[in-house]
C-alpha positions as CSV (number, residue, x, y, z in Angstrom):
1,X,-5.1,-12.8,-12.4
2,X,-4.6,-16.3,-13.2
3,X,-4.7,-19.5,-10.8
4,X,-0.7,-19.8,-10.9
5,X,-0.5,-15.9,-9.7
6,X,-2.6,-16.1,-7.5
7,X,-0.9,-19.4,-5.9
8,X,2.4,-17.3,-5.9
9,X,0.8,-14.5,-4.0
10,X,-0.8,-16.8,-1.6
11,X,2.1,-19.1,-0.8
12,X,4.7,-15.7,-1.2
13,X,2.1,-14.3,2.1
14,X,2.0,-17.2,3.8
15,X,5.5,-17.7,3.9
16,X,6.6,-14.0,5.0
17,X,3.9,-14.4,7.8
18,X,5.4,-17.7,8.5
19,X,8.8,-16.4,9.3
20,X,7.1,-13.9,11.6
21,X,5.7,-16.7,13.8
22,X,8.7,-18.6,14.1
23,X,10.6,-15.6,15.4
24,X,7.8,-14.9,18.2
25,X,7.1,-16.1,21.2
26,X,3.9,-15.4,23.2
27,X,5.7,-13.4,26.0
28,X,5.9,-10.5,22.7
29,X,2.4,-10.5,23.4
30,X,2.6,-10.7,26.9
31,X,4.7,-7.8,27.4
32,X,1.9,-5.8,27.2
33,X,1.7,-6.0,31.0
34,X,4.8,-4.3,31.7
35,X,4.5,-1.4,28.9
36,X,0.7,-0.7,28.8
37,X,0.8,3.1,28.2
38,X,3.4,2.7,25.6
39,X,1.3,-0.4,23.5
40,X,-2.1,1.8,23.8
41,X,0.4,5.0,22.4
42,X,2.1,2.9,19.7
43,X,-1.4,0.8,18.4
44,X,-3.5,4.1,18.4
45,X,-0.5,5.9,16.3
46,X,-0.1,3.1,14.0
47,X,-3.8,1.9,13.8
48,X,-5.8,5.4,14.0
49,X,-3.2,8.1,13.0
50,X,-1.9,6.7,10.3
51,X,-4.9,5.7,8.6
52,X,-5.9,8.8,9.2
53,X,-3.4,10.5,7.9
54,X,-3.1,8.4,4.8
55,X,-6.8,10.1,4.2
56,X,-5.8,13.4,4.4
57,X,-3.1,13.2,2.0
58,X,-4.7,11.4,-0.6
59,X,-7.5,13.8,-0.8
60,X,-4.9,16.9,0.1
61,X,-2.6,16.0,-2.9
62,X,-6.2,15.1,-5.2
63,X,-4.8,11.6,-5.7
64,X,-6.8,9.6,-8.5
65,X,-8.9,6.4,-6.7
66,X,-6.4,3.8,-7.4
67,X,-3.3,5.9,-5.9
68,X,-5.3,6.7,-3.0
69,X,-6.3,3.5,-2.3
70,X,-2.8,2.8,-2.0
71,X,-1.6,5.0,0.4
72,X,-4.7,3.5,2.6
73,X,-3.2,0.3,1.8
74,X,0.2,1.2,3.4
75,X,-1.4,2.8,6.4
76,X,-3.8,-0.3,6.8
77,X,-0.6,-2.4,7.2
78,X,1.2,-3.5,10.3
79,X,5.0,-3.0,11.0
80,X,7.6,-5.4,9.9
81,X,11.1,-6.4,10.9
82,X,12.5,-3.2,9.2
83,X,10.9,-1.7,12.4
84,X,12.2,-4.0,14.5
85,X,15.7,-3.4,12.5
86,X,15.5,0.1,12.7
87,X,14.8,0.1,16.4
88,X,17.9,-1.4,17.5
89,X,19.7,0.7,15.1
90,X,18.5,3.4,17.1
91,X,18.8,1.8,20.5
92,X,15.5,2.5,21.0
93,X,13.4,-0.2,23.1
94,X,13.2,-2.8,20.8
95,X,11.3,-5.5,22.8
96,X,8.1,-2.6,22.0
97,X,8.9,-3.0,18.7
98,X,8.0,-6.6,18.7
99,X,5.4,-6.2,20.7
100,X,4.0,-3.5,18.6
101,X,5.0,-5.2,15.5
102,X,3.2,-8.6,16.8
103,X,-0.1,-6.8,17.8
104,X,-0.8,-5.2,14.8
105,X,0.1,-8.3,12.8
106,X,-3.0,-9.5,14.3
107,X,-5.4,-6.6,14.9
108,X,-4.6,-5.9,10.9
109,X,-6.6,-8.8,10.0
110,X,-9.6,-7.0,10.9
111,X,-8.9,-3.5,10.1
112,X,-7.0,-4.3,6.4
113,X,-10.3,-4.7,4.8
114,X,-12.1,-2.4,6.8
115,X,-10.1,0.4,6.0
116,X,-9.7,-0.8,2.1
117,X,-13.4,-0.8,1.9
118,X,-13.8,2.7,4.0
119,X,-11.7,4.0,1.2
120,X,-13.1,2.2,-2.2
121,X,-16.3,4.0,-0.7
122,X,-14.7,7.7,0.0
123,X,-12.7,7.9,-3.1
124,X,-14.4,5.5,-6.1
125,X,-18.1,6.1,-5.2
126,X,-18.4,6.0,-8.3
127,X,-18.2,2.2,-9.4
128,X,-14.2,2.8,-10.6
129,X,-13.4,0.5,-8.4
130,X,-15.4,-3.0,-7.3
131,X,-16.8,-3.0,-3.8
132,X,-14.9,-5.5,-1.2
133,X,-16.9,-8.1,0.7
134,X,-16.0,-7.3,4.0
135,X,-15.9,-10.9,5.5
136,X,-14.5,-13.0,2.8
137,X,-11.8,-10.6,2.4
138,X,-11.5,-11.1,6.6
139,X,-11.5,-14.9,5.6
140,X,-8.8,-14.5,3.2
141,X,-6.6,-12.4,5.0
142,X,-7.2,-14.5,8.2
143,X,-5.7,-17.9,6.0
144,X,-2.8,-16.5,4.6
145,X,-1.6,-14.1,7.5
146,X,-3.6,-15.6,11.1
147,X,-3.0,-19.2,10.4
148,X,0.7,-18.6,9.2
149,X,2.0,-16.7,12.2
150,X,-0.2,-19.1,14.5
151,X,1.8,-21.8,13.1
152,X,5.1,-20.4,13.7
153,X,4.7,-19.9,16.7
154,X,3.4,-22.8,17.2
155,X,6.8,-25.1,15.7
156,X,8.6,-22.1,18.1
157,X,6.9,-23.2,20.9
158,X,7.6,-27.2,20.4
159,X,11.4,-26.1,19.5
160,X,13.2,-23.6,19.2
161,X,16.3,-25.0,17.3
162,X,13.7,-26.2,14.3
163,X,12.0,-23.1,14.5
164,X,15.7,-21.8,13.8
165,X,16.5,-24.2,11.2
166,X,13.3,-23.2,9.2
167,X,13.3,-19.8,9.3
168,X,15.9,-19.0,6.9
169,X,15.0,-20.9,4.1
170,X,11.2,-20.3,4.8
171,X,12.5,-16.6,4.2
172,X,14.3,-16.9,1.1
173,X,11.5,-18.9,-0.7
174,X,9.5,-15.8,0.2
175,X,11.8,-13.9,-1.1
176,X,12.3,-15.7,-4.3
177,X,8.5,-15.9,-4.8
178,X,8.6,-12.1,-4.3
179,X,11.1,-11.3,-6.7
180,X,9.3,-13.2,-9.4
181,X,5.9,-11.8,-8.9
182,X,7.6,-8.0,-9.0
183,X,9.5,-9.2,-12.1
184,X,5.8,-10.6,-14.0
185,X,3.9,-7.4,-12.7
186,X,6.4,-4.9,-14.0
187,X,6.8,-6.3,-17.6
188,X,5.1,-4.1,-19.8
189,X,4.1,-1.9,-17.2
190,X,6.9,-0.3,-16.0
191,X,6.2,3.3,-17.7
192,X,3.1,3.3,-16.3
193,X,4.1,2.5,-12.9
194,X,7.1,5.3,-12.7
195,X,4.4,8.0,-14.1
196,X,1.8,7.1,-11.2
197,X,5.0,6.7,-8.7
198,X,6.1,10.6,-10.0
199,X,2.6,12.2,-9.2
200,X,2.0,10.3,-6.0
201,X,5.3,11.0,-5.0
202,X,4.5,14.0,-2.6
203,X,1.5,12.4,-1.0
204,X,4.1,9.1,-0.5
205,X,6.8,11.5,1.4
206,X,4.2,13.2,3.5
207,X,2.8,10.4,4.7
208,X,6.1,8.8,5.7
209,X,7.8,11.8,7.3
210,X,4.4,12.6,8.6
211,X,3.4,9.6,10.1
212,X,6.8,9.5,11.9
213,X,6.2,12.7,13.4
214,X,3.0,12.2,14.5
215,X,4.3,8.7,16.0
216,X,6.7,10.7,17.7
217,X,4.5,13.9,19.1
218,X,2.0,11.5,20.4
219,X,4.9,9.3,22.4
220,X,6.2,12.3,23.5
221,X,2.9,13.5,25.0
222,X,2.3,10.8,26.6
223,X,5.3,11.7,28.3
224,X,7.0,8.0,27.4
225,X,10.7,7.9,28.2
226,X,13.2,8.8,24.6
227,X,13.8,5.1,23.8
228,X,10.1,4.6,23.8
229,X,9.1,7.8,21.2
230,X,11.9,6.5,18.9
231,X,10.2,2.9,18.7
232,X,6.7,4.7,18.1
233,X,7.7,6.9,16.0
234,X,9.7,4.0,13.9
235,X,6.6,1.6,14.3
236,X,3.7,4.3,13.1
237,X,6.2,5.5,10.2
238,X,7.8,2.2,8.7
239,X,5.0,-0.2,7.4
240,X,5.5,-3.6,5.8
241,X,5.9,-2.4,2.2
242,X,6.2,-6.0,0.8
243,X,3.0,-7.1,2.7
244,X,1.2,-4.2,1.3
245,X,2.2,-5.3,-2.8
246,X,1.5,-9.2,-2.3
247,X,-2.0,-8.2,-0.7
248,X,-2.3,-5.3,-2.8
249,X,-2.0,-7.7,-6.5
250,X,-4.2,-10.9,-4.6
251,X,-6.9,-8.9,-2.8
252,X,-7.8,-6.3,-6.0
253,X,-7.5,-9.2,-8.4
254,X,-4.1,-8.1,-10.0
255,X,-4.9,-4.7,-10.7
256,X,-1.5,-2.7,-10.6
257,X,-3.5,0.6,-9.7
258,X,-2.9,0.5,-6.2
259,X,1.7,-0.9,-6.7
260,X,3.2,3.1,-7.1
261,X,2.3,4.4,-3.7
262,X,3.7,0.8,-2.6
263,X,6.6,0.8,-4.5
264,X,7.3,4.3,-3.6
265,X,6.8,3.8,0.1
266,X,9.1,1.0,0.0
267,X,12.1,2.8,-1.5
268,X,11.6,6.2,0.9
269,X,11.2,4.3,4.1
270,X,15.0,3.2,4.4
271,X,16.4,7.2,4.1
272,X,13.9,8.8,6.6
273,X,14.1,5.5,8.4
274,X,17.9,6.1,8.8
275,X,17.3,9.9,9.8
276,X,15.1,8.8,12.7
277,X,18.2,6.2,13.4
278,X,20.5,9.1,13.7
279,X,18.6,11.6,15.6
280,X,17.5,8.7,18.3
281,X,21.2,8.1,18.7
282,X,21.5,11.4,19.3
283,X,19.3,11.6,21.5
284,X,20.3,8.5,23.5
285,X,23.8,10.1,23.5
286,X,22.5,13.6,25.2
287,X,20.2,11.1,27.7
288,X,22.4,8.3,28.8
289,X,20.0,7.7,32.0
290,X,17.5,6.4,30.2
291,X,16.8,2.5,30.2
292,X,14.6,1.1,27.4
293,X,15.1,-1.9,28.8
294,X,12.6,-1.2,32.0
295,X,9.6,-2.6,32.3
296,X,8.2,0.6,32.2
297,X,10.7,3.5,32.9
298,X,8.0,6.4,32.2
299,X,6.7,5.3,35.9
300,X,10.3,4.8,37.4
301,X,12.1,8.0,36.0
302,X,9.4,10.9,35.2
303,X,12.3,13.2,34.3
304,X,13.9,11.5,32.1
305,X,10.0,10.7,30.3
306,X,9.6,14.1,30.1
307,X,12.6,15.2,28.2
């Protein structure tokens, strides 16, 4: 990859992690207090069982290194404002979502190249693909997604009306940057990406749908009140697709290898995003006692957390 690709990847990171700070404020994180059981059930879903699951289907569907290391790459990221979208959609409890959405933004840091270099080692023992230092990648990460969000917040929490002013145009540079890197990757690659996109296709649905489900059985165990499973279940299944191909292309170097799961991923997640929409407003209109909006209804209405 050349210096001016690289640059675009960079700044097009920065600036989606950018956006994110300036539309969070630091009680996102403190609402932590007031849902603890539901955090602990949404981070372990999104930052154990998904990873986890993103494992078993690579090896279950005999993925070749590259495609499987970009599953793990889509597991390995947090949640975006799809999420966030999705939840309201749903009338789920969409102050979780943040909250959930926020936290993994930053525990992600850690585990992106942990998990990345957990699964070069599993599935391209074999040299196939280059080993990742560990702490520079940590480094790098930390730069263009820590520093970002820490800034937004930061112009959030001197004003809000600037932080408001920015944010749009800070989103459609990232946007633009986006669309122009997708453009340079796909020319004279695009066969190549749809076949690796048609056999990784299965492995892609499974871990969507699955992931979801599992969000969604584990909530529901925890015995966490309807509007609660709906945002796990929306935060463990719908990653940040776009994060996952800008770090994908800067951290392996521009290698395309890892873009079909990604690509994939990206396009599935708005139909089975929509489904989970549909059923939680189902749901919501067969429980109309429950209140997402409590600090932490599971403790005031055991009935209703059961259900």
């Amino acid at each position: 990859m050349d210096a001016k690709a690289q640059l675009f990847l960079t700044v097009s990171v920065g600036a989606i992690m950018l956006t994110m700070g300036l539309g969070l404020t630091p009680d996102d994180f403190l609402r932590v207090g007031s849902r603890p059981r539901a955090v602990v059930v949404g981070l372990v879903g999104q930052l154990v069982l998904l990873p986890a699951l993103a494992f078993a289907c690579a090896f279950g569907f005999g993925l070749p290194p590259q495609l499987a290391l970009g599953l793990v790459l889509i597991a390995a990221c947090p949640g975006g404002a799809h999420s966030n979208l999705y939840a309201s959609f749903a009338k789920a409890d969409t102050a979780l979502s943040v909250t959930l959405t926020a936290l993994s933004g930053i525990v992600t840091i850690v585990t992106i190249p942990l998990l990345l270099t957990l699964g070069i080692r599993v599935f391209a023992a074999d040299g196939s693909i280059p080993p990742m230092p560990i702490g520079a990648t940590m480094a790098q990460i930390f730069l263009v997604m820590g520093l970002p969000v820490a800034l937004g917040m930061g112009v959030r929490a001197r004003s809000e009306r600037w932080a408001g002013r920015l944010e749009r145009p800070i989103k459609g540079l990232a946007t633009l940057l986006l669309v122009l890197i997708v453009v340079g990757s796909l020319r004279g690659h695009g066969e190549r990406l749809s076949a690796a996109m048609v056999s990784s296709g299965a492995a892609v649905l499974t871990l969507n749908l699955g992931s979801m489900a599992l969000g969604w059985g584990l909530a529901r165990a925890a015995a966490l009140p309807v509007p609660q499973q709906l945002t796990v279940a929306l935060e463990v299944g719908i990653q940040n697709g776009t994060l996952a191909f800008v770090l994908g292309l800067s951290l392996m170097g521009g290698d395309l290898g890892l873009l079909p799961p990604v690509f994939l991923y990206s396009l599935v997640v708005y139909p089975t995003g929509a489904v989970v929409v549909l059923i939680g407003r189902a749901l919501q209109r067969s429980a109309p006692g429950v209140d997402a909006s409590a600090p932490d209804a599971n403790a005031s209405a055991p009935d209703e957390a059961a259900s």
